[in-house]
Structures are given as C-alpha cells and as structure tokens.
N, C-alpha and C positions, 0 to 999 in steps of 0.2 A: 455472427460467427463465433465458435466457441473455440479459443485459442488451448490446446495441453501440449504440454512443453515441463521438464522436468528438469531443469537448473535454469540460475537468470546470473547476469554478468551487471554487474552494478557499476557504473560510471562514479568515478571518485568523486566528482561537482555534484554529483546526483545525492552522493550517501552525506555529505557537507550540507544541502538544500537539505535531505530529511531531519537531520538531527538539528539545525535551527528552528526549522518549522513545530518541528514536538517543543525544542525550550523554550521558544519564542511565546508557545501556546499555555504552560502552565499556569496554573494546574488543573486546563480543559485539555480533551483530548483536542490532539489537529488529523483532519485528515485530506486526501487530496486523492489524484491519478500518479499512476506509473505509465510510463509512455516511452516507447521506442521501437526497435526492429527486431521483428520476430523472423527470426533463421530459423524454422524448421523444428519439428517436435519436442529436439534436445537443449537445443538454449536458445535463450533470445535475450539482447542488449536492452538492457534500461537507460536510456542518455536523456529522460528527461522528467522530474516529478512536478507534476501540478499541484499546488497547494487549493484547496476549496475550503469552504465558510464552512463550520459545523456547524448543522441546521438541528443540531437535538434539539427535542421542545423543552427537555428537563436532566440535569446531572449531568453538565457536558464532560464532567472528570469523571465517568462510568459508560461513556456511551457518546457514538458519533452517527450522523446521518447527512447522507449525501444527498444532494436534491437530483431525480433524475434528471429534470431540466437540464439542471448544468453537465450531465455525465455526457446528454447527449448533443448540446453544443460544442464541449470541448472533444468528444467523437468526429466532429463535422470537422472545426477546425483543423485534429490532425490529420486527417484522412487528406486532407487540401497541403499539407505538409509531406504528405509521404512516407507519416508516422502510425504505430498502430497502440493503439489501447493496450497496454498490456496488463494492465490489474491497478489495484490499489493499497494505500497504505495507511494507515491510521496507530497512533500512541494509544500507550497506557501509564498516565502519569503514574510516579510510584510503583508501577505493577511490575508486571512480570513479559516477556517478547511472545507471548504465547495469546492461541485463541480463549479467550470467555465463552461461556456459555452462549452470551446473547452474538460473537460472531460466529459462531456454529450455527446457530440459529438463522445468522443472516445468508450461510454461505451458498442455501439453495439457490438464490439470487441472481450469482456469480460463479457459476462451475467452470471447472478449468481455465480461470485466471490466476494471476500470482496477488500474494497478499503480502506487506511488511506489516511487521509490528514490531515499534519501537516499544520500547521500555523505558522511561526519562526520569529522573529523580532530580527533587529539587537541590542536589548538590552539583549538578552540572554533566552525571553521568548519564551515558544512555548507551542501550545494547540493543540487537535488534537478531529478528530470523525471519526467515523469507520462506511462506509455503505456497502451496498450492491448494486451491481450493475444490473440492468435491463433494457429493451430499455424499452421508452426513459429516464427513471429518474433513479436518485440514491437513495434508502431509508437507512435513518440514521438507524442504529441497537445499539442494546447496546452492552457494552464492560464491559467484568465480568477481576475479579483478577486484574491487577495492575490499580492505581488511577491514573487517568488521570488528 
C-alpha cells in the first residue's frame, strides 16, 4: 500500500528518540522507521520512531542501508499493534537536513512515504525537515506539533 499524505505531526518523545539516535550514532549515519496513524491524505501522527542497524557495506558517515528483512518484520509487528508504516528516517552527520544524491537515488524504492533527515554535528546540534518522497524528487512538507 502506498501511503501520500502531505504534512506529518511529530510526537515530542518521537523528535527527542530522533536526535539521540543520530548523536548517539556519530559520526555513522543512524537510520530506522517512522511509525504511527495515518488519518487520511492530509496528515498523519508519528508516535513512534524505530531505530534499525545501518547495514552499509562501506562509508556509514556518507550512506545508510536498511535491510528489507527487518522493514518487513518490523511491518508485521505493527500491523499487530494497530500501527502503520509511515516512512523513514536517517542522518547526515555534519551535513545538511536535505536529500543526496544517493537518497534520490533511493527514493524510487519508497514513493509516497515520509522521509526525515536529521543534520547532526559533532557540537551537539542537530536540525532536521520532513519530506515526502516521489520519483524523482523529494518534496519538503511541513511538520505540525513538536518544534523543530
């Protein structure tokens, strides 16, 4: 099922679990799921991020890979929860909150889900923007409830 939806509402514990998870991980990228309830074209709640293992073979600080295995057990899970997939999210240490090259690359993959990208810097900051994903681009969308 290919979920499009054009804002996401960010759970304050949620956006607190992202930005651990990215400093936690320096100076590898971290990536994981987004998960919660999907109300309908125009937004859907994020109330929970899943942290997963970044499986790159090489350059984890340039590059993350998600194993499908695990995309699709932790699918099963929440479906038994009464939760829905709603996209994912992965760092860029040092970078910038925006897509690379290589996830535009990735984004045919994943069409119409939601994407974060954190931005982390080893002084303890981090910024982030939430889009949507579609071939070939990403569109930035807004982010309602917690302050980014």
């Amino acid at each position: 099922m290919t979920i499009q939806m054009n804002s996401m509402q960010l759970d304050s514990q949620v956006k607190l679990a992202l930005v651990e998870h990215a400093e936690q991980n320096l100076p590898e990228e971290c990536c994981g799921i987004l998960a919660g309830e999907w109300s309908g074209k125009t937004l859907s709640k994020v109330t929970r991020a899943i942290p997963i293992d970044n499986f790159a073979s090489q350059k984890k600080s340039t590059q993350f890979e998600i194993k499908s295995s695990s995309i699709l057990q932790i699918n099963r899970a929440l479906r038994k929860e009464g939760l829905d997939l709603l996209g994912f999210y992965h760092s860029h240490p040092n970078g910038r909150p925006e897509p690379s090259k290589k996830d535009l690359a990735a984004s045919t993959a994943w069409p119409g889900y939601y994407h974060i990208i954190l931005a982390t810097s080893e002084y303890g900051e981090t910024s982030f923007n939430a889009f949507m994903t579609n071939k070939p681009t990403w569109n930035q969308i807004p982010l309602n409830g917690a302050l980014l």
